[in-house]
C-alpha positions in Angstrom: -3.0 0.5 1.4 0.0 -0.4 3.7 -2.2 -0.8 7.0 -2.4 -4.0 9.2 -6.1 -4.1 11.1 -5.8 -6.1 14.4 -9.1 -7.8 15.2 -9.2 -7.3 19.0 -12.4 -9.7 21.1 -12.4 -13.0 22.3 -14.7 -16.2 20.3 -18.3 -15.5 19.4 -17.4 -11.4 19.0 -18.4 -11.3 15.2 -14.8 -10.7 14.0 -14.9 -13.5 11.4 -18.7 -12.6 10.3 -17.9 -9.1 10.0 -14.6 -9.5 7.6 -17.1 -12.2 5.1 -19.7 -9.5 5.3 -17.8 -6.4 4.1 -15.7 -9.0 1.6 -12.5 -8.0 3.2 -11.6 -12.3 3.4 -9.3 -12.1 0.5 -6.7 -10.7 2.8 -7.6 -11.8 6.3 -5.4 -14.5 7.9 -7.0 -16.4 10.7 -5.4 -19.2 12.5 -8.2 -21.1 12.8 -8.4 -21.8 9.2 -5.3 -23.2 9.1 -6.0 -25.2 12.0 -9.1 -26.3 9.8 -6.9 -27.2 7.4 -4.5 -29.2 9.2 -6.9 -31.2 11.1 -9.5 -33.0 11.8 -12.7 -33.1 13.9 -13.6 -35.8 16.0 -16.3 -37.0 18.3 -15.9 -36.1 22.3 -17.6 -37.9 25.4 -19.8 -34.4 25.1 -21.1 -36.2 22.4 -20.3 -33.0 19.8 -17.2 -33.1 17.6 -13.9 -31.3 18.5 -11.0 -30.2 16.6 -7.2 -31.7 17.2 -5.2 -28.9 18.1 -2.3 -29.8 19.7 1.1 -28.1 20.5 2.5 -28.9 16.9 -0.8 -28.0 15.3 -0.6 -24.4 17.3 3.3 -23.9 16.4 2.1 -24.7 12.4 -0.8 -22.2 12.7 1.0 -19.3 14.2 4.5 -19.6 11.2 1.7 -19.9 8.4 -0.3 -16.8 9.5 2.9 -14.8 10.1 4.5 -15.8 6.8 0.7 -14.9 5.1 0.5 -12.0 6.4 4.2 -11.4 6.0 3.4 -12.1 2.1 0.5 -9.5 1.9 2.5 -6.7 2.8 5.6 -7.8 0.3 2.9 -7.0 -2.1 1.4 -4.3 -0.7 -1.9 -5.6 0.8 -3.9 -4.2 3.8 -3.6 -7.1 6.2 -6.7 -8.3 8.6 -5.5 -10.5 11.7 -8.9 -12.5 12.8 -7.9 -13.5 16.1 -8.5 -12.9 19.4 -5.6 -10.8 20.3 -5.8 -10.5 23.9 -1.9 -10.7 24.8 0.6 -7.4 24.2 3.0 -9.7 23.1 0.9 -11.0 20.6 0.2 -8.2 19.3 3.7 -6.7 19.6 4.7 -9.3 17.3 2.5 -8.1 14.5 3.2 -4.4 14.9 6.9 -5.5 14.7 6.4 -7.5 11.4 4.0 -4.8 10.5 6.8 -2.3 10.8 9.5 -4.2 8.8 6.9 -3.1 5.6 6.5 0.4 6.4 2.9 -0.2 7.6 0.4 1.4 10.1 -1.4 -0.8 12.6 -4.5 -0.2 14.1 -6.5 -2.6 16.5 -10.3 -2.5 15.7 -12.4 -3.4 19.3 -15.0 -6.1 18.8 -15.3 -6.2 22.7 -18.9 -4.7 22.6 -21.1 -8.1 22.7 -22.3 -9.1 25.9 -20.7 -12.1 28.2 -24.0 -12.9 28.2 -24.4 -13.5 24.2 -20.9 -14.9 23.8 -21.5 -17.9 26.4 -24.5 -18.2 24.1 -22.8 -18.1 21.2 -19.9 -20.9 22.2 -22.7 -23.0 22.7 -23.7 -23.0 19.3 -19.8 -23.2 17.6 -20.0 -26.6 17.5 -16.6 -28.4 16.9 -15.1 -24.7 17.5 -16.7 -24.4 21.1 -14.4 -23.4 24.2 -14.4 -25.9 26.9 -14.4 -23.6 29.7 -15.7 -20.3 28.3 -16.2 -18.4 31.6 -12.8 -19.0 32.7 -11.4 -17.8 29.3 -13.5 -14.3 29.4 -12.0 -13.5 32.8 -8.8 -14.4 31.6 -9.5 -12.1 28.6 -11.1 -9.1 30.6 -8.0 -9.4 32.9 -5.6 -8.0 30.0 -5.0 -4.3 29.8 -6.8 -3.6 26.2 -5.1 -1.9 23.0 -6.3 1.5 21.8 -8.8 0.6 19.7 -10.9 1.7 16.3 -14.3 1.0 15.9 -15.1 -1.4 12.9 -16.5 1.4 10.7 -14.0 3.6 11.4 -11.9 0.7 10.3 -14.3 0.6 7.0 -13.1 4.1 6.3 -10.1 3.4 5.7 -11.0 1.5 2.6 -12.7 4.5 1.0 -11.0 6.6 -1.7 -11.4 10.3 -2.6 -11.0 12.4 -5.5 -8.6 15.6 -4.9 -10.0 18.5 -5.8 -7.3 20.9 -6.4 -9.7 24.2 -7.9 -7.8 26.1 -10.3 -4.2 24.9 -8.4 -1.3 24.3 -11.8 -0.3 20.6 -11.2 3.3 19.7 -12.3 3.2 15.7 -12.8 6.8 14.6 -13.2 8.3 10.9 -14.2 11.1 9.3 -13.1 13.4 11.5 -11.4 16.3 8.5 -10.6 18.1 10.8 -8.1 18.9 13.6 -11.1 18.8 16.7 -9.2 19.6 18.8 -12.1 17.3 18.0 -14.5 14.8 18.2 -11.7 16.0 22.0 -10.3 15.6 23.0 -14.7 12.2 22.0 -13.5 11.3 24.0 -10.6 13.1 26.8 -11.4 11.1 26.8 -15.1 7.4 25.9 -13.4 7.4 26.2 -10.0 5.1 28.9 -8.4 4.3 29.5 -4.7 0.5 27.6 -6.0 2.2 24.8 -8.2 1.0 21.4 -6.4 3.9 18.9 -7.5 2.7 15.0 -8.0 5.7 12.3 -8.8 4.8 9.2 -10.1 7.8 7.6 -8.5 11.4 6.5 -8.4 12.5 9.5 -6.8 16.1 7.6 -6.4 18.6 5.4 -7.3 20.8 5.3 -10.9 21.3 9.4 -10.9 24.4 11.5 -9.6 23.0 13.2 -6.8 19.6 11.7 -4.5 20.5 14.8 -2.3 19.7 17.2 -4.4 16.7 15.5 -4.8 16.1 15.3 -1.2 16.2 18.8 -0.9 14.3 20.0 -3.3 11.3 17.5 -2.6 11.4 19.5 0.7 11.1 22.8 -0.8 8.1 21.9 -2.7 3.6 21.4 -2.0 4.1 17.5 -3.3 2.9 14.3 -3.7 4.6 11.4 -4.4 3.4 7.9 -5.6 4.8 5.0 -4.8 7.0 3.4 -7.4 9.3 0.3 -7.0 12.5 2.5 -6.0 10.2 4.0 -3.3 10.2 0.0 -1.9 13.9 -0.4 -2.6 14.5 2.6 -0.2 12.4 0.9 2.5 14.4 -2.6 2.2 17.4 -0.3 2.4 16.2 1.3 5.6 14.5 -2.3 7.5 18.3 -3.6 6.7 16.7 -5.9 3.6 19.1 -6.9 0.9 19.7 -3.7 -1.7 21.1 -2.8 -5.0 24.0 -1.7 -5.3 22.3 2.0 -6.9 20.0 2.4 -3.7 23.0 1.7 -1.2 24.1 4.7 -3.1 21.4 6.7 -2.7 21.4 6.1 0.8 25.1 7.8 1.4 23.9 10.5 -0.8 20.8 11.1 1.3 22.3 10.3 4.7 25.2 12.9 3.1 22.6 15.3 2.4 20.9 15.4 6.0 18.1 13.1 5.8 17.7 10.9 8.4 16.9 7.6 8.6 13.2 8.0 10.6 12.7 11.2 8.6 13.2 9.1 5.1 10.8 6.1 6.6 8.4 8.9 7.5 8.8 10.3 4.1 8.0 6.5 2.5 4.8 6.0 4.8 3.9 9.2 3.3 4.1 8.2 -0.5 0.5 6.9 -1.9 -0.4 4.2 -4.1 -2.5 6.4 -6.5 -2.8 10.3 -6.6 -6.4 10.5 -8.4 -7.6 15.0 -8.7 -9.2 17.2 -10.5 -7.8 20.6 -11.7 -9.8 23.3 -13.9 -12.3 20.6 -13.4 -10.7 18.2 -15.3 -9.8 14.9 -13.6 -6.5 13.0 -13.7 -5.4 9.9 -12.6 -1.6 9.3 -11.5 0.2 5.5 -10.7 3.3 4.6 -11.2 2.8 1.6 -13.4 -0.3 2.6 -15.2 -3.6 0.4 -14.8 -6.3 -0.5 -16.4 -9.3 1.8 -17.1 -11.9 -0.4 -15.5 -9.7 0.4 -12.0 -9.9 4.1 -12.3 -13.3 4.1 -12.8 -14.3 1.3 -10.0 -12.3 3.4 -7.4 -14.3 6.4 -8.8 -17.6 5.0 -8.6 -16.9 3.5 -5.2 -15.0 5.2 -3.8 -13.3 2.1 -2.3 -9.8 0.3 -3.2 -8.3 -2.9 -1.8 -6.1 -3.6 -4.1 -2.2 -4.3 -3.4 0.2 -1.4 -4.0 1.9 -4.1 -6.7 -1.1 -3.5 -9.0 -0.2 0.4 -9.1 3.9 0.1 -8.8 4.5 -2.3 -11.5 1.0 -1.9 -13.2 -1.3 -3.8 -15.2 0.6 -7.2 -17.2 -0.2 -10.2 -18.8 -2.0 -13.1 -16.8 0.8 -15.2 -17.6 3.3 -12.6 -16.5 1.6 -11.2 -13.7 1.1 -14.5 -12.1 4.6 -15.4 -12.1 5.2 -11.6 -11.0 7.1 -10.9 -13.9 6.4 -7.5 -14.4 6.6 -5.8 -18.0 7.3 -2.6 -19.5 5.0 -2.8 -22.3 1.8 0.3 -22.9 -0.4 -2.4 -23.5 -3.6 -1.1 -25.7 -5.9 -2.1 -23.3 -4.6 0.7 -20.9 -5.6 3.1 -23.4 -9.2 5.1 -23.3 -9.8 8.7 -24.9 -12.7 9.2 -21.8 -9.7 9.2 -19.3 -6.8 10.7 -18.3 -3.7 8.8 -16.6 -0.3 9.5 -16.6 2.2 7.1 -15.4 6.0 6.6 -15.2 8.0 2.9 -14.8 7.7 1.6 -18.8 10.0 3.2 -20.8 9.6 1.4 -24.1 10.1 3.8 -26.8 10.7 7.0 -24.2 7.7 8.3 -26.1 5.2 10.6 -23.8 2.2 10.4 -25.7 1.8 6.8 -26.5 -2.1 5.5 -26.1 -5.8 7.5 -25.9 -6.0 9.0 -22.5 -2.1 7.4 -21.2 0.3 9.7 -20.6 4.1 7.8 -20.2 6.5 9.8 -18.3 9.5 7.6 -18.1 12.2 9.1 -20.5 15.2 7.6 -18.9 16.8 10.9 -17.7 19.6 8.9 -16.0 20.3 7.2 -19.1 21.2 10.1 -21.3 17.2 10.7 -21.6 15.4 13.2 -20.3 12.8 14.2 -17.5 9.6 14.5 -18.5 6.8 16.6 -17.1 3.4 17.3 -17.6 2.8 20.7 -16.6 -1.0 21.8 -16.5 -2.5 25.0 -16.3 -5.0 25.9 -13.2 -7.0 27.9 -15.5 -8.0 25.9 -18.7 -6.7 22.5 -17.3 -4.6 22.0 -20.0 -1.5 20.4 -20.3 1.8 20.3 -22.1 5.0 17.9 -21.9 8.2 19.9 -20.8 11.6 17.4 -21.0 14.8 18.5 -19.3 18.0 16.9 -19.4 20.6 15.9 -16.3 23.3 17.4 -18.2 23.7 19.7 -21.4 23.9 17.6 -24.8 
């Protein structure tokens, strides 16, 4: 989920307890950890304990938080800034490093406790306690606020639906790499005015011709998830250091008409997962491939908070994974006959059909491969591999 949740309400609002309550602590960066962690407490003619936070403690707090939350969205992570918040340019700070990811921010209000209650409840923060509480609530209160979310709205966001697509045909197609041919065999063969399209990602870079592409994505009812040459596009676009391949693509897309806000647009549109039901038979489509255990925790939940990572480069090795080295084994594990996923990225053996329930749809069409697709029929939800090359043998 590539959003970035700004906690706005001064000390004592419940920001902090809310986050530990609904487990969303794992990726919420609050400054006054790391001021925790940097310091100490020590006793004050008050006779309570106070924390050392001076100008260099302050300076430290602010460069980790950004650089956490900086690290989040590299992965893919929602983001949670605990904080009070109050300032524009505060905030205009993290909706500019927000938007250097591709990501949506939204400000959740925590301003509904009384004055009243907090006064009463800096009383009881111990070391944590404001000096001069009144004077800081007017100064808060003084600030024009944000527009703001409510915290359950902002607990929506973390739920997860099943797409039910009735008796729809669903073309699911691999890698594409920018081959436009290979892709137009495609839709000329299977496309009808019902045909919902889902890509499992790497729409570009390596092919002949991204604009091709480009223009037939915008002919077609799809859905594209996002794969590692989706993120490569983005770095492209924010002015991040590219391959060689997607500085390509770029020319070819620019060449082709796309603009550069229509093709960020287009990447805040791609999805980390694409999880429907067709002929009432469900599917479940990343670009890595995961495990089974994830597809049927986000079913029974309804709820994800994972990073995109997980469903780019897909499940690894611990080893591996924690060293983000990121493999393009079909480890057995992935496998389960009860379940249906279909994935692109590894491209072992180019083989489609290659564990119980895991469908493989990289075939390495820019390498003298082939496009693979898994076309499935509205009525019996059925499906059959088509492969179509860039270029006649």
């Amino acid at each position: 989920m590539r959003k970035m949740f700004i906690l706005y309400g001064p000390q004592g609002s419940g920001k902090t307890t809310f986050v530990q309550e609904n487990q969303l602590a794992e990726f919420s960066v609050s400054a006054d950890e790391i001021r925790r962690l940097f310091s100490r407490y020590i006793p004050a003619t008050d006779g309570g304990q106070v924390l050392i936070a001076g100008e260099h403690l302050q300076r430290l707090a602010r460069r980790i938080v950004s650089e956490q939350a900086d690290n989040l969205m590299f992965l893919g992570s929602p983001v949670i800034i605990d904080a009070v918040n109050a300032s524009e340019r505060s905030r205009a700070g993290w909706h500019a490093l927000a938007d250097s990811h591709g990501y949506d921010v939204l400000a959740v209000d925590f301003t509904q406790v009384s004055r009243e209650e907090l006064i009463s409840r800096n009383d009881r923060r111990g070391g944590d306690k404001i000096p001069d509480i009144e004077s800081f609530l007017d100064r808060f209160a003084s600030v024009p606020p944000p527009q703001t979310i409510t915290p359950s709205q902002m607990l929506d966001c973390f739920k997860t639906f099943q797409i039910d697509l009735g008796n729809r045909p669903v073309v699911v197609v691999g890698d594409v790499q920018s081959c436009g041919e290979a892709l137009g065999k495609a839709v000329e063969e299977l496309g009808t005015p019902d045909t919902k399209w889902v890509f499992v990602g790497d729409l570009f870079d390596r092919g002949p011709d991204a604009g091709k592409v480009w223009r037939l994505l915008k002919t077609l009812d799809a859905v594209v998830v996002t794969g590692n040459h989706e993120k490569s596009l983005l770095n492209a676009l924010k002015g991040r250091g590219t391959k060689t391949a997607t500085d390509v693509t770029m020319k070819q897309l620019l060449t082709a008409g796309a603009t550069r806000p229509q093709l960020e647009d287009w990447y805040r549109s791609t999805v980390p997962f694409y999880d429907f039901k067709t002929a009432g038979k469900e599917f479940f489509v990343s670009h890595g491939g995961v495990l089974p255990s994830t597809i049927r925790e986000i079913r029974e939940t309804g709820r994800c908070d994972l990073p995109d990572d997980y469903f780019i480069f897909g499940v690894g090795t611990r080893a591996n994974t924690y060293r983000r080295r990121y493999e393009f084994r079909n480890f057995e594990e992935m496998g389960d006959s009860e379940l249906v996923q279909l994935h692109g990225h590894r491209n072992e053996g180019r083989e489609n059909f290659v564990l119980p329930g895991v469908i493989d749809l990289e075939s390495g069409v820019e390498k003298d491969g082939w496009l693979s697709v898994y076309a499935i029929d509205g009525t019996s939800g059925q499906g059959e591999i088509r492969k179509y090359r860039e270029r006649a043998s």
